[in-house]
N, C-alpha and C positions, 0 to 999 in steps of 0.2 A: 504494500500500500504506500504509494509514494506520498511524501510530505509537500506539502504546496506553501510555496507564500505570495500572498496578493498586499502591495502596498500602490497609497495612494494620497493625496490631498483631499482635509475633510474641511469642510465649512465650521463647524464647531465638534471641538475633542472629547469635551463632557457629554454634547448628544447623541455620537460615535459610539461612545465606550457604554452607555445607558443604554443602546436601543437593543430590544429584541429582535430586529429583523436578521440579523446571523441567524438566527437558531431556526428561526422559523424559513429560510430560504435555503437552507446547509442541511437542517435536521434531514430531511426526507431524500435526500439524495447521500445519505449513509454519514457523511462525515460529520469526525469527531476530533475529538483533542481542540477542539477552536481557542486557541489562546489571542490575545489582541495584545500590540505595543504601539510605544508612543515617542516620537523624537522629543528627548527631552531640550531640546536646542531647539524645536520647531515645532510647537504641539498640533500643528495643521496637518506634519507629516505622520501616516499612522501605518500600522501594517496588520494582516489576519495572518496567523500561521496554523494550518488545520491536514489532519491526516485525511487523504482522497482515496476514495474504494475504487471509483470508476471515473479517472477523467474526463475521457469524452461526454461523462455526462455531466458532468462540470462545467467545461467548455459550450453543452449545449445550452446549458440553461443560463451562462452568463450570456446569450443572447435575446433572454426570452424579455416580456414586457414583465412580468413580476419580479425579476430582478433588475431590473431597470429601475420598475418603482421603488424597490426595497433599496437600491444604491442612493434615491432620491430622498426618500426618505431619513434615509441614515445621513444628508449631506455630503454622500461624496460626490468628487469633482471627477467625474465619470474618466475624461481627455488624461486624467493623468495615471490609470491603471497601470500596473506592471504585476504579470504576472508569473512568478518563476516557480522552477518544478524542481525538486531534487533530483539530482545526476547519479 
């Protein structure tokens, strides 16, 4: 099960780190371990780091319109995604 991490730019850090939209857009497509960090030099910088069952379905669902809302919701700054995969 490869480890992923997705960082990005969020509109606000406290709302990022409060919201339930991780769990409720991650839960159902298996992944676990969701830990969340925070640039402590830049708290706008944040990052997810969560164990993946099944990338590709990952990958599809970060196109869907519910995760789109749930990014929007959470304040992130969609343009600035980076998403890397354990080697």
């Amino acid at each position: 099960m490869p480890t992923v991490i997705g960082y990005h730019d969020v509109k606000d850090k406290d709302h990022w780190l409060a919201s339930p939209k991780r769990e409720e857009v991650f839960g159902p497509l298996g992944i676990t371990n969701i830990r969340t960090f925070v640039d402590p030099g830049n708290p706008t910088k944040v990052a997810v780091l969560m164990d993946v069952p099944d990338l590709d379905a990952l990958m599809e669902a970060m196109k869907t319109d519910g995760m789109a809302a749930a990014m929007d919701y959470d304040g992130v700054l969609g343009e600035t995604l980076v998403i890397l995969v354990e080697a």
